[in-house]
C-alpha positions as a Markdown table, in Angstrom:
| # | Residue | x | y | z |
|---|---|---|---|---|
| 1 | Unk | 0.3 | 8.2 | 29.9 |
| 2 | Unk | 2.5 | 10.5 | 32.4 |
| 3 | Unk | 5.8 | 12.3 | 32.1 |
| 4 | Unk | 8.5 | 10.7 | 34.7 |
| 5 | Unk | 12.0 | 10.8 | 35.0 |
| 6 | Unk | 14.1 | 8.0 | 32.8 |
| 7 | Unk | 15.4 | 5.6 | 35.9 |
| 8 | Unk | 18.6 | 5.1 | 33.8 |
| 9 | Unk | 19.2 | 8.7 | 32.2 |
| 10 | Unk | 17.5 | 10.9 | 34.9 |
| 11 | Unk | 15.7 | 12.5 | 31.6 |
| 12 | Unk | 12.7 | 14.2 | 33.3 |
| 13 | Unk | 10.9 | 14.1 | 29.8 |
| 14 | Unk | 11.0 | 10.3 | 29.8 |
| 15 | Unk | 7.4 | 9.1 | 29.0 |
| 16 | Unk | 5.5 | 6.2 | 31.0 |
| 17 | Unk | 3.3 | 4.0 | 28.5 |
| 18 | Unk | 0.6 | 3.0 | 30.9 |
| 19 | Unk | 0.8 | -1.4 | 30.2 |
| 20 | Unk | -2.1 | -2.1 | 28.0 |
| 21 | Unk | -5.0 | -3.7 | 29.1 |
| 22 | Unk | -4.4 | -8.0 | 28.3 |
| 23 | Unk | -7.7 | -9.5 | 27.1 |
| 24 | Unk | -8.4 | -12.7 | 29.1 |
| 25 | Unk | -6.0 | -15.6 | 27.8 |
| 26 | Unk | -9.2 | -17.2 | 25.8 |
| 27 | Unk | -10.0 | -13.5 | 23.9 |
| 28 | Unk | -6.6 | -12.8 | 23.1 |
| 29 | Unk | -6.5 | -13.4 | 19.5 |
| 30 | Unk | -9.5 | -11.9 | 19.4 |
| 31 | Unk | -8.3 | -8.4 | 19.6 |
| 32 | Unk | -5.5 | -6.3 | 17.3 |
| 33 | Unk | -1.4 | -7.1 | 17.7 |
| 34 | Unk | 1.3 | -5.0 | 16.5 |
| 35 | Unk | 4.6 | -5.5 | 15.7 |
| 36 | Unk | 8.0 | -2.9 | 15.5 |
| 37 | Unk | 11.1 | -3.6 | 14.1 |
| 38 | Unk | 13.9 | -1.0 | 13.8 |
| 39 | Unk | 17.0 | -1.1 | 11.4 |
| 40 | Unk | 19.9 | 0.7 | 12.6 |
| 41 | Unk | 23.0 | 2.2 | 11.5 |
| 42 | Unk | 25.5 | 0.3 | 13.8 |
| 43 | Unk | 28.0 | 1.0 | 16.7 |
| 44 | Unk | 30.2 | 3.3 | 14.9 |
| 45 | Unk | 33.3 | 4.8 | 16.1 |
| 46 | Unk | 31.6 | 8.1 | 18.2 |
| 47 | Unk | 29.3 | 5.1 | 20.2 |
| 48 | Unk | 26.3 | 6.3 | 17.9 |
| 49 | Unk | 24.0 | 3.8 | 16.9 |
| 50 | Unk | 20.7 | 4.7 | 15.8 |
| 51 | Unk | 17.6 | 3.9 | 14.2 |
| 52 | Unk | 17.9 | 4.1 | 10.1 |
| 53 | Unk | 14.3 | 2.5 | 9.0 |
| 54 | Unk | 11.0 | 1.9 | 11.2 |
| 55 | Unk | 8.7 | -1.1 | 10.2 |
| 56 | Unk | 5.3 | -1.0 | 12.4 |
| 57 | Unk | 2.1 | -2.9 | 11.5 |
| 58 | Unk | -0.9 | -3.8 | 13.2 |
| 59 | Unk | -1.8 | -7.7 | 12.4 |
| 60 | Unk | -6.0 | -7.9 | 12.5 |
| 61 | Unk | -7.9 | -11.1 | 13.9 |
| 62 | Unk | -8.6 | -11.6 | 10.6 |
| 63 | Unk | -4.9 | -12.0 | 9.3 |
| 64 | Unk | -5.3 | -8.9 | 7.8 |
| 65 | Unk | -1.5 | -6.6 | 8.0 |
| 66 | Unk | -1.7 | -3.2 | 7.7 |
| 67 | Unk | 1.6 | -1.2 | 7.3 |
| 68 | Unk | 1.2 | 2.1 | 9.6 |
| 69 | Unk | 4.5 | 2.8 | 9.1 |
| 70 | Unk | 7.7 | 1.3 | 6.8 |
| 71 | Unk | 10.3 | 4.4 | 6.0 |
| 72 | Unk | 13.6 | 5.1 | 5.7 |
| 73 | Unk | 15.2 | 7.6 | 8.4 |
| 74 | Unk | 17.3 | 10.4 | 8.9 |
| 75 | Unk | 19.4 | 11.1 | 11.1 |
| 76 | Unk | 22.1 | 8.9 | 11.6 |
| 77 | Unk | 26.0 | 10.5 | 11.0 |
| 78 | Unk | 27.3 | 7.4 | 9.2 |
| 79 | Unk | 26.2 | 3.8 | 8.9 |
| 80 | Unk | 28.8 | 1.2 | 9.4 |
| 81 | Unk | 29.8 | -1.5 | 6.6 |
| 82 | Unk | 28.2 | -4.7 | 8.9 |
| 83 | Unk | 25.0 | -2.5 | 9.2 |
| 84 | Unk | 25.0 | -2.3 | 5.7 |
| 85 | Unk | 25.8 | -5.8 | 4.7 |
| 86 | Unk | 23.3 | -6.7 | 7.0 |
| 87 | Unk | 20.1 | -4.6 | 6.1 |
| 88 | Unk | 21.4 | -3.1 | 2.4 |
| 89 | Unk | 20.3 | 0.6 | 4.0 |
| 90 | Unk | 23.1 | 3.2 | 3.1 |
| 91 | Unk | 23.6 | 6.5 | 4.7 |
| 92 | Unk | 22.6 | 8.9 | 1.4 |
| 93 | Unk | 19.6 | 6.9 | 1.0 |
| 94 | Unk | 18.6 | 8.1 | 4.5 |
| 95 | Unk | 19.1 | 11.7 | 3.4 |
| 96 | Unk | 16.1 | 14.0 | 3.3 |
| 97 | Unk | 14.0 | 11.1 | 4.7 |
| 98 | Unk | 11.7 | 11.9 | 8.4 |
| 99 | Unk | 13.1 | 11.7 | 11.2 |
| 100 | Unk | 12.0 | 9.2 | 14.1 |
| 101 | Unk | 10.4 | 11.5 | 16.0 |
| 102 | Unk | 7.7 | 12.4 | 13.2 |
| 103 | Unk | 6.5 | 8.3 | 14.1 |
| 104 | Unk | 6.0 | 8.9 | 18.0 |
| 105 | Unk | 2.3 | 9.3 | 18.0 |
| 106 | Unk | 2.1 | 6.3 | 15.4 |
| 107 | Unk | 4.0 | 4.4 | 17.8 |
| 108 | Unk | 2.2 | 5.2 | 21.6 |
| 109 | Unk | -0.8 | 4.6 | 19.4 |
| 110 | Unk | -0.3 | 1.3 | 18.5 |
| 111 | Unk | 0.8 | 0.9 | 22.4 |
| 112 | Unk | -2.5 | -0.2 | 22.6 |
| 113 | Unk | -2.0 | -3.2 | 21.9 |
| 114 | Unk | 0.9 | -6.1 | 23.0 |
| 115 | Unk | 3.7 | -4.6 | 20.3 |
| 116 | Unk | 5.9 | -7.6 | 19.1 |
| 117 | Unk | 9.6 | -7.6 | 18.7 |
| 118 | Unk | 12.1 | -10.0 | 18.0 |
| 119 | Unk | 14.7 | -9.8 | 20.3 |
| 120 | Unk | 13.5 | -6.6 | 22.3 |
| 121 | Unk | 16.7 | -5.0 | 23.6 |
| 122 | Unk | 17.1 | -2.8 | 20.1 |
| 123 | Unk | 13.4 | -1.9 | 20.0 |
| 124 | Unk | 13.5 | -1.1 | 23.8 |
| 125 | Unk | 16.9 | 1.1 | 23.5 |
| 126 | Unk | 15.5 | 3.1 | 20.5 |
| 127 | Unk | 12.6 | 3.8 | 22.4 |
| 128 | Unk | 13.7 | 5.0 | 25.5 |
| 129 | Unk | 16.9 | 6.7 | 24.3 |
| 130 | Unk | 15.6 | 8.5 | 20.9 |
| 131 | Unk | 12.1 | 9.1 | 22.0 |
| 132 | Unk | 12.0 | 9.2 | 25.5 |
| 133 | Unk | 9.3 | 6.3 | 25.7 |
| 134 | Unk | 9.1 | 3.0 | 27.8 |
| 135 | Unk | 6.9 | 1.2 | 29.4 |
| 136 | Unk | 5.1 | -1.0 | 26.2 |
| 137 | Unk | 3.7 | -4.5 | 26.5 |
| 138 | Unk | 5.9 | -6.8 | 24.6 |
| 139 | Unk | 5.9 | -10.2 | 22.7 |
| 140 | Unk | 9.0 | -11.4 | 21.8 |
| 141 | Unk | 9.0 | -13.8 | 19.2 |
| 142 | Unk | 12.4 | -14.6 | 20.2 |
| 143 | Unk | 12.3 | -15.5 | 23.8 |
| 144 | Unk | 8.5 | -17.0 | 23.4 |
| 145 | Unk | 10.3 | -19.5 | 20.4 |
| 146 | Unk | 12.6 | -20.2 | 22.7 |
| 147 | Unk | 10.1 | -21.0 | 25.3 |
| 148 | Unk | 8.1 | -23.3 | 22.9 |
| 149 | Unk | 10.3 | -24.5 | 20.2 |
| 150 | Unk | 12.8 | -25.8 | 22.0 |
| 151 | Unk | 14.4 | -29.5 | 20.4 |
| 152 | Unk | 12.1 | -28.8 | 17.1 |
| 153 | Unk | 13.3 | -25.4 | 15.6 |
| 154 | Unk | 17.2 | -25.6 | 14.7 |
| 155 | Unk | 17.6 | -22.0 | 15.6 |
| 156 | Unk | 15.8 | -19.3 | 16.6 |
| 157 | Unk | 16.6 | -16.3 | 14.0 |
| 158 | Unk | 13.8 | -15.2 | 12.7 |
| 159 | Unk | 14.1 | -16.4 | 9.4 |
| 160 | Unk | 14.2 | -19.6 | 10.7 |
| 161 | Unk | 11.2 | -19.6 | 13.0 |
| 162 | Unk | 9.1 | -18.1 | 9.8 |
| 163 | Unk | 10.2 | -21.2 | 7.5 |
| 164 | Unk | 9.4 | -23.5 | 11.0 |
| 165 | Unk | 5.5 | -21.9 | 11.7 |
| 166 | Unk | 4.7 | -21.6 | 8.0 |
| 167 | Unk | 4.6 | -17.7 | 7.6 |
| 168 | Unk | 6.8 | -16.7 | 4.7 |
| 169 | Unk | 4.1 | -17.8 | 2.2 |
| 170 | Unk | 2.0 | -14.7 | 3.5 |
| 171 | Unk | 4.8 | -13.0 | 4.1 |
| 172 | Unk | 5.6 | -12.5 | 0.6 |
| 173 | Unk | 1.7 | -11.7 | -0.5 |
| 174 | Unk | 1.6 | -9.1 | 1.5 |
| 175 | Unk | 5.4 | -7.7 | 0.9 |
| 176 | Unk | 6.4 | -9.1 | -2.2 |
| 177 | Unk | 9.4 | -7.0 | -2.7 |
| 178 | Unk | 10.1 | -7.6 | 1.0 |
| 179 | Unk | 13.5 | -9.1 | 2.2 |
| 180 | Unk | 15.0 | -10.0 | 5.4 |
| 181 | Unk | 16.5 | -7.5 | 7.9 |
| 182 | Unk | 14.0 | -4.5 | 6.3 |
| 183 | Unk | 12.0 | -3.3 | 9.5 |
| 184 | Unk | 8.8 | -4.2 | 8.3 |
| 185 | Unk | 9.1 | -7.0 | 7.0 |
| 186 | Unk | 10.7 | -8.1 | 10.2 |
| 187 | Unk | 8.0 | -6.4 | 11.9 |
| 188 | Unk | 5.1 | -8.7 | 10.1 |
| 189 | Unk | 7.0 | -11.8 | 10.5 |
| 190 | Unk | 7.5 | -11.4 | 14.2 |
| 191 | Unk | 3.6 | -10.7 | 14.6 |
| 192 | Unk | 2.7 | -13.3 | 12.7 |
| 193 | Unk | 5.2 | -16.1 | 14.6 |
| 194 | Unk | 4.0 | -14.6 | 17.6 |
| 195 | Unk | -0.1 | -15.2 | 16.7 |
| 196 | Unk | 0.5 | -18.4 | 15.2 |
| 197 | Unk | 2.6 | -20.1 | 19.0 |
| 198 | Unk | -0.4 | -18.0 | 20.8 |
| 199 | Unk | -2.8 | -20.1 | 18.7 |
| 200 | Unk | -0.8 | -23.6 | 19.8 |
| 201 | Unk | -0.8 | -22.1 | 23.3 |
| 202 | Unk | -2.2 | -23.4 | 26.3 |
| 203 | Unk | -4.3 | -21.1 | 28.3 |
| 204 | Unk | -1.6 | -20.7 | 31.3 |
| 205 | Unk | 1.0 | -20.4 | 28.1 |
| 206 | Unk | -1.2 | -17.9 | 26.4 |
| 207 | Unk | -0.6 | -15.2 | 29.2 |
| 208 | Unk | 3.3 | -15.2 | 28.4 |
């Protein structure tokens, strides 16, 4: 891990994740994934739109989720109405919580590891623009349902590719409070989409 400059800010404090090391396709599943999901509190008038929950698990060979990190954040000067019918997150809950930065060593710990996202363009952004980090391995559960599901999943929302690989089951053992569009929740169900389309894979489709 070095310090280099941010190629689209110029931040010199931008932080390289060195790519973690890939297992050999056949091993893959063999080894630790993790998963990160932020919420966020919408593009609001002043162009602000950051993260307002973290979701971050590590999914075990054995099926086994452990949460490293589900919380509410602070932060955030207002969260717009579509954020909120979307995730339910209000701004006065976020009051008093941590703020993002108290999860960075969480998070380039479990760089580790391939870190699945779905849809990795808000992930990415909150990375690199609240914390100064890039660089991370990702699966997307998005672009690799895309890739595999085409012509026999009707969309490709995650929701959707849950119901299609047979997830939500565990999904709601291991969160049974847990709803759509809360960060780890997402977080699990984007692991677990992405392990079970590995496991259908073929070895040349494996290292995708």
């Amino acid at each position: 891990m070095h310090r280099t400059r941010n190629p689209e800010s110029g931040n010199a404090s931008w932080v390289q994740i060195p790519p973690c090391p890939l297992p050999s396709p056949s091993r893959m599943l063999e080894h630790p994934i993790a998963a990160l999901d932020f919420e966020c509190s919408g593009h609001g008038r002043n162009g602000e739109n950051v993260a307002v929950e973290i979701g971050l698990i590590i999914l075990h060979p054995s099926g086994r989720i452990e949460v490293v990190a589900d919380s509410l954040l602070s932060g955030a000067s207002r969260i717009t109405y579509h954020a909120w019918r979307t995730h339910g997150i209000s701004i006065w809950q976020c009051r008093g919580k941590p703020r993002l930065e108290a999860f960075r060593e969480k998070i380039k710990f479990a760089a580790q590891w391939p870190i699945c996202v779905h849809a990795k363009g808000t992930e990415k952004k909150v990375l690199q623009e609240e914390l100064g980090l890039g660089g991370f391995t990702f699966w997307d559960s998005l672009l690799l349902g895309r890739q595999r599901l085409r012509g026999t999943c009707p969309n490709f929302q995650l929701k959707t590719l849950a119901e299609h690989m047979g997830v939500t089951e565990k999904l709601k053992e291991v969160f049974p409070q847990g709803k759509w569009h809360r960060a780890a929740y997402d977080a699990a169900a984007s692991a677990m989409i992405v392990k079970k389309l590995k496991e259908t894979a073929t070895e040349k489709e494996k290292t995708v």
